[in-house]
C-alpha positions in Angstrom: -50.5 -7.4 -23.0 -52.3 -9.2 -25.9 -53.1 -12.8 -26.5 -51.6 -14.0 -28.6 -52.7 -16.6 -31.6 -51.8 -19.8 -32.5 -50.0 -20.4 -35.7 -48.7 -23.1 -37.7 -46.6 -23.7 -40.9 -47.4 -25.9 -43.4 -44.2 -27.5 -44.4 -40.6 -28.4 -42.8 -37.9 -27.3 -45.3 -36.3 -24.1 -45.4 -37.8 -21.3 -46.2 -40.6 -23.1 -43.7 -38.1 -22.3 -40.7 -37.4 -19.3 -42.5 -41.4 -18.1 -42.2 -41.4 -19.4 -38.5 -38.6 -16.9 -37.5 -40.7 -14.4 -39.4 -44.1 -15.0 -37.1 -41.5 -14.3 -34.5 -41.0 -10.6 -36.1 -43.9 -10.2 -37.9 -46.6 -7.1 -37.8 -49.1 -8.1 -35.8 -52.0 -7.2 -33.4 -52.4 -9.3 -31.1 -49.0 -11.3 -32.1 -48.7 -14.9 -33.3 -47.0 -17.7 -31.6 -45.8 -20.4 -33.5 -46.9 -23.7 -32.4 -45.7 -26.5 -34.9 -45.1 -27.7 -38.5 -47.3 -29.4 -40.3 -46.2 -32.1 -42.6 -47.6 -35.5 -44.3 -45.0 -37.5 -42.5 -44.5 -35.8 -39.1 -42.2 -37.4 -36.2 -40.9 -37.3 -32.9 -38.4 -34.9 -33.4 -38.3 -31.3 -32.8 -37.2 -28.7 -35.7 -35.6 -25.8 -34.8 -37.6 -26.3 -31.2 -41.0 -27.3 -32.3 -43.1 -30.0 -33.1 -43.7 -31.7 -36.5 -47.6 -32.7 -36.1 -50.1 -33.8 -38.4 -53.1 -31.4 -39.6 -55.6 -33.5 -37.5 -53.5 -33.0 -34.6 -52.9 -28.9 -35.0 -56.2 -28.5 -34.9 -57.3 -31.2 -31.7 -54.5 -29.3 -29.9 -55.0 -25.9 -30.8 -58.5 -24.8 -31.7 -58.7 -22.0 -34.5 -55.4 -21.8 -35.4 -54.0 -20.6 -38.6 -51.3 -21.7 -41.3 -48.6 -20.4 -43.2 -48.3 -22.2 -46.4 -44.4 -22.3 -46.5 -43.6 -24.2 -49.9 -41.3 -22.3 -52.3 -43.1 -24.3 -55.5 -46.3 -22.8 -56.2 -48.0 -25.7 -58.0 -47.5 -27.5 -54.4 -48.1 -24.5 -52.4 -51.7 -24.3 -53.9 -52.4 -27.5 -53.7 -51.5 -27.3 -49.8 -53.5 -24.2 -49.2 -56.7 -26.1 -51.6 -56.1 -29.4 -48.4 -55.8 -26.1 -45.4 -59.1 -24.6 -46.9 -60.8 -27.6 -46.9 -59.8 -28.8 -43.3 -61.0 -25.2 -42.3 -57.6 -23.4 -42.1 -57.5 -19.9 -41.9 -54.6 -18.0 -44.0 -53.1 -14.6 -42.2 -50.8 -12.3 -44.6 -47.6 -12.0 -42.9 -45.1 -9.6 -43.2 -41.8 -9.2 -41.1 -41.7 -5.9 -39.3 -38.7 -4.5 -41.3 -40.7 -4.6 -44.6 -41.7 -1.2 -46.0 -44.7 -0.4 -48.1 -47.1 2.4 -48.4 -51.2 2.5 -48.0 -51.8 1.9 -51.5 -50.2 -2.0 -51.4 -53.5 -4.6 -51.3 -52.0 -8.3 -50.2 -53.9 -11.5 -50.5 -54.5 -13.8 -47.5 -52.1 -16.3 -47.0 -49.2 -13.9 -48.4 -45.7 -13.6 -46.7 -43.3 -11.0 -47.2 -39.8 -11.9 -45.8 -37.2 -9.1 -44.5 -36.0 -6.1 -45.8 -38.5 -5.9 -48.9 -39.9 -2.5 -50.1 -43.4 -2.2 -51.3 -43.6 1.1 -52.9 -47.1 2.4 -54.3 -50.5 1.0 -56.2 -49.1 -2.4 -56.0 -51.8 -5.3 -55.7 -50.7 -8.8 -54.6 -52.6 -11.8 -54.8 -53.5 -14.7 -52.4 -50.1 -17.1 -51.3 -47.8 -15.1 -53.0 -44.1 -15.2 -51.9 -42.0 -12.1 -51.3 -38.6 -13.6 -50.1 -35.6 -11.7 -48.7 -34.5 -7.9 -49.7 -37.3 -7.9 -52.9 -38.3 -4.3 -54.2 -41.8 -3.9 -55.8 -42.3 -0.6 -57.8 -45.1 1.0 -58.4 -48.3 0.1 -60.4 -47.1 -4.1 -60.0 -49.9 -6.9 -60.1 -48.6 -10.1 -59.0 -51.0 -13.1 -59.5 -52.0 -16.1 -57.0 -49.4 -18.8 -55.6 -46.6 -16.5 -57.6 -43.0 -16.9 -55.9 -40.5 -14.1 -55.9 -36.8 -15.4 -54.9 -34.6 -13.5 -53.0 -32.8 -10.0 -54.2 -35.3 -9.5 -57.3 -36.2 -6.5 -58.4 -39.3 -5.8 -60.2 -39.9 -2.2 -62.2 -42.9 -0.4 -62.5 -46.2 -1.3 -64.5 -45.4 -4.9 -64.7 -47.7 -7.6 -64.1 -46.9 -10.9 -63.2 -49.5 -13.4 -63.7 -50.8 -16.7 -61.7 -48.1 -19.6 -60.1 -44.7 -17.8 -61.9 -41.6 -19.0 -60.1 -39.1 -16.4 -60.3 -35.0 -17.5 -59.7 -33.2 -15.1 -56.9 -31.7 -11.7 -58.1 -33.9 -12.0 -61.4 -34.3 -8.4 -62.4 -37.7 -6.9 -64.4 -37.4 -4.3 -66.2 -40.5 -1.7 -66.3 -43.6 -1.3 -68.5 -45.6 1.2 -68.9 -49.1 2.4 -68.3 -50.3 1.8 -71.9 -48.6 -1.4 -72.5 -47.5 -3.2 -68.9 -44.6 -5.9 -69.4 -46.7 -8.9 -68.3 -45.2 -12.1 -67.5 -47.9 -15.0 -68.1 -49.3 -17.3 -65.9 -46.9 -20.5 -64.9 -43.8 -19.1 -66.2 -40.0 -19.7 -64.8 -37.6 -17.0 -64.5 -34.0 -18.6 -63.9 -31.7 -17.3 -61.6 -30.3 -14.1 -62.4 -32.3 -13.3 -65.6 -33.2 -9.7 -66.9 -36.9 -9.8 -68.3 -36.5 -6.7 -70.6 -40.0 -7.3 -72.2 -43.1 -9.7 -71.9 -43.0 -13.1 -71.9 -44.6 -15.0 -75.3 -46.3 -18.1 -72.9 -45.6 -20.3 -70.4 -42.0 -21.8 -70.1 -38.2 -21.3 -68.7 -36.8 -17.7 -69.5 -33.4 -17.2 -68.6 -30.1 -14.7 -69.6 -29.3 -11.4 -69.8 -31.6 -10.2 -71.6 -33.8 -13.0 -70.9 -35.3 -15.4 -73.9 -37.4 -18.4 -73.7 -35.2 -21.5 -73.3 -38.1 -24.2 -73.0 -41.8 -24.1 -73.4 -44.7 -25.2 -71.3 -47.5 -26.7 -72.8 
């Protein structure tokens, strides 16, 4: 049987227990084993069965391990993975065992994709990007750094999704195409629920069916 390595997630919320399940589930060889949480103010309390521990401490205790930056906003989440880096944190790319994707998906370290996605083909995703619960990906999709995708969204083909978006659960994107890709621009918010039926003009809050720009960004 394999070792297996140690693993910690940066955060304590939600969606951080949510990722610590996944390590449980996860495709991995040799497996992970989930040895804490990491937060700014950690206690003496157990969550969900495991410690709450300060960075200096994850790494005294368990030499080499690696992080999960669990943090659903991605200005926060990249300034977390920006303090891991620095305090010599590697980043896996996890992905729970029901997932399904072909050869041609390329994910960024530090990525997570949650239960019961589908990845189909020439899809590239960047580094920290969040793929939450029952998400499908078609083909020819670019999705930028620290980007978060809710759960139950659906994204078309030849779309590209730019750096630190935020998008609300069940948002649906409709496709591009190879000529002209819908693009969706760096730090934008797609509410809850939203159709994107074409791209976005800059950053800001797009909600509705079809979605329109609701408040800018500057």
């Amino acid at each position: 049987m394999l070792e297996s390595r140690p693993i910690a997630v940066y955060g304590a919320g939600g969606f951080a227990r949510e990722v610590a399940w996944l390590i449980t589930a996860a495709r991995a060889d040799p497996p992970y084993r989930m040895v804490g949480y990491v937060d700014e103010s950690p206690g003496t309390e157990l969550l969900n069965g495991q410690p709450i521990l300060a960075s200096g401490t994850i790494k005294e205790r368990f030499p080499g391990c690696a992080v999960a930056v669990a943090v659903g906003d991605p200005g926060l989440r990249e300034k977390l993975a920006r303090q891991a880096t620095e305090e010599g944190f590697r980043f896996p790319t996890l992905c729970h065992r029901t997932v399904e994707m072909s050869e041609s998906v390329s994910l960024g370290e530090g990525t997570i994709i949650c239960a019961g996605s589908i990845l189909t083909v020439d899809i590239d995703v960047g580094r920290h990007v969040h793929v939450n619960l029952d998400c499908t990906i078609g083909h020819d999709v670019r999705i930028g750094d620290f980007t978060t995708l809710s759960p139950g969204i659906h994204v078309s083909g030849n779309v590209h999704i730019g750096r630190g978006v935020y998008i609300g659960t069940g948002a649906v994107i409709i496709n591009g195409t190879i000529k002209e890709p819908l693009v969706i621009q760096d730090r934008c918010v797609i509410a809850a629920g939203a159709c994107i039926t074409k791209s976005t003009v800059g950053p800001g809050l797009y909600a509705g069916v079809p979605a329109t720009l609701k408040k800018s960004y500057s």
